[in-house]
N, C-alpha and C positions, 0 to 999 in steps of 0.2 A: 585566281584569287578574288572575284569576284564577290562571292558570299562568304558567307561566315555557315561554316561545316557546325551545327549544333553537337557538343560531345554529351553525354551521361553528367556529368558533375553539370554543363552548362543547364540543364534540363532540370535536374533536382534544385538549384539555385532558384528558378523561376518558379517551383511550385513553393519554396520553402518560404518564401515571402506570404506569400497567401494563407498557409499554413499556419503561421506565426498566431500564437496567442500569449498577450500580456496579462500578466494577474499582479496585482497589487494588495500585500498587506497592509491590515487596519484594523489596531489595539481594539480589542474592547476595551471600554471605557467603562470604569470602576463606578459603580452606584454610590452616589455622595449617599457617608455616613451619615450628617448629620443634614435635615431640612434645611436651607434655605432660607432666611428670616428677612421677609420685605423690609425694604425700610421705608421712612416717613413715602418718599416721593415717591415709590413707585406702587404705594398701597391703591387700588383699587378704589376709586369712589364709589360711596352707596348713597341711592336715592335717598335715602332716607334724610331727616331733619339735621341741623350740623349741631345740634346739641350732641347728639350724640357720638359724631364725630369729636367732639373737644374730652367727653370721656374716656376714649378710646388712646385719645394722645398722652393723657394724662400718667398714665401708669408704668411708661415707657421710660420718662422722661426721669423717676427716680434711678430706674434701672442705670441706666447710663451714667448717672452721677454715682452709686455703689461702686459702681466699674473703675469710674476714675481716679473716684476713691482709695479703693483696693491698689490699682498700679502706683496710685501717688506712694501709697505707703508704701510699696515693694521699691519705689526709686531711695527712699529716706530712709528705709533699712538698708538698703544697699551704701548708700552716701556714708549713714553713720558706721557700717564694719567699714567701709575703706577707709575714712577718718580716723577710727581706731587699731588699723594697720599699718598707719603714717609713724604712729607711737614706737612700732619694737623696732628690735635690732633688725638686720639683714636676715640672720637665720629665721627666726619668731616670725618676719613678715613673711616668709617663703613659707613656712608652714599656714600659716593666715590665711595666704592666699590659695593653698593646695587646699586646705579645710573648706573655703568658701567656692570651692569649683565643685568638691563632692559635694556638700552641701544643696549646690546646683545644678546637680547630675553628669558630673562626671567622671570616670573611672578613677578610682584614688589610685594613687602608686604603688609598683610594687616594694615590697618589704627588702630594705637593706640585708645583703649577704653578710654571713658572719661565721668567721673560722669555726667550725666544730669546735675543737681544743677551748676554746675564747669560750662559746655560749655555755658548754659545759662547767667550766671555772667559774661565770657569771652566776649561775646557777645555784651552784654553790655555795657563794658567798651570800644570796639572799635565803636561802637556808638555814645558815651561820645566823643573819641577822634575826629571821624569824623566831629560831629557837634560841637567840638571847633578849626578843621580846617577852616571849614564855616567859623565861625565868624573874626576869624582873617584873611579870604580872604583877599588879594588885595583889593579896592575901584574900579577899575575895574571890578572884576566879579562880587564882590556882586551887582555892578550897573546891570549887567547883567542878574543875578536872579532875582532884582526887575520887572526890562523891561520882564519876561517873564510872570510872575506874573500879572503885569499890562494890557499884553495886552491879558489876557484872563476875565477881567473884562469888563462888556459890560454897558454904560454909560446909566444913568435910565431918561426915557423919559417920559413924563406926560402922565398920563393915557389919558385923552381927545387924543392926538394926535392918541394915539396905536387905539382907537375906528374907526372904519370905517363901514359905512350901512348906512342906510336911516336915522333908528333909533337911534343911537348911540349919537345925540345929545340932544336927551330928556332926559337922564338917565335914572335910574331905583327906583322903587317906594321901599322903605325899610319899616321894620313894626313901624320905628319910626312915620313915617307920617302916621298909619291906625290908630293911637288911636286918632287923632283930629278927633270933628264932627262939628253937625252945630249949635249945641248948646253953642256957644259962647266961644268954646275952651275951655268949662268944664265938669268936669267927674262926673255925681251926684251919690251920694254913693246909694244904695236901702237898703230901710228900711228893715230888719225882724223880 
């Protein structure tokens, strides 16, 4: 027991370390959509004269103010709806503030389920009420819905006139006239 009897697994052990290779993934990195926009300090000095530097600063400096601008106002539109969501009830402000989240971009609720049998009767009844608006129109519209009415009826012209052809003024033979004959315009029964 001296040595150590090297076995086949002990052998491939010792080359497998050698063997080993490590690889490491690594994202590529999305290309910024949009530039980059130095700001004051880190802009680049140019030789140039500093007059033209303070031009340069100048046109920047409204920008920023638009900016603060614009979010001021989106803070004090937001201030006055929540203001005016302090005003309703529990329910009114629940929808207030559902309203001011789509508003805001987000997915509005889905739509309240409703019995068949229920929507259908609902339905119905705004129906009802539609056409007892109708009736109690103005005398003006409903003169109106008549006149339209009216003038898709198309006035009935005697048949004679509508015929046109050669033939058209002889008529046409019906099977009332095939049962007369020459026998005196009688029908004799036959005996069996």
């Amino acid at each position: 027991m001296d040595g150590f009897i090297p076995t086949r697994a002990a052998l491939k052990k010792k080359d497998a370390e050698k063997a080993l290779v490590v690889t490491t993934f690594e994202a590529h990195k999305k290309a910024p959509s949009k530039p980059k926009v130095q700001s004051k300090k880190e802009k680049p000095v140019s030789r140039d004269s500093d007059d033209e530097m303070e031009d340069d600063d100048e046109p920047e400096e409204p920008l920023d103010e638009r900016r603060k601008q614009e979010l001021d106002m989106k803070r004090y539109r937001y201030d006055v709806i929540k203001f005016g969501m302090s005003g309703f009830e529990k329910k009114e402000a629940r929808q207030a503030k559902i309203a001011l989240a789509v508003s805001l971009g987000a997915i509005p609720p889905k739509n309240k389920r409703i019995n068949y049998k229920r929507l259908l009767k609902e339905r119905k009844e705004e129906k009802a009420k539609e056409k007892k608006k109708e009736k109690f129109a103005s005398g003006f519209s409903s003169n109106q819905l008549l006149m339209k009415f009216k003038k898709n009826d198309k006035p009935k012209i005697n048949n004679r006139k509508e015929k046109d052809g050669i033939l058209g003024i002889y008529g046409k033979v019906t099977k009332d006239n095939n049962h007369k004959r020459k026998g005196g315009g009688r029908v004799q029964k036959r005996k069996s």
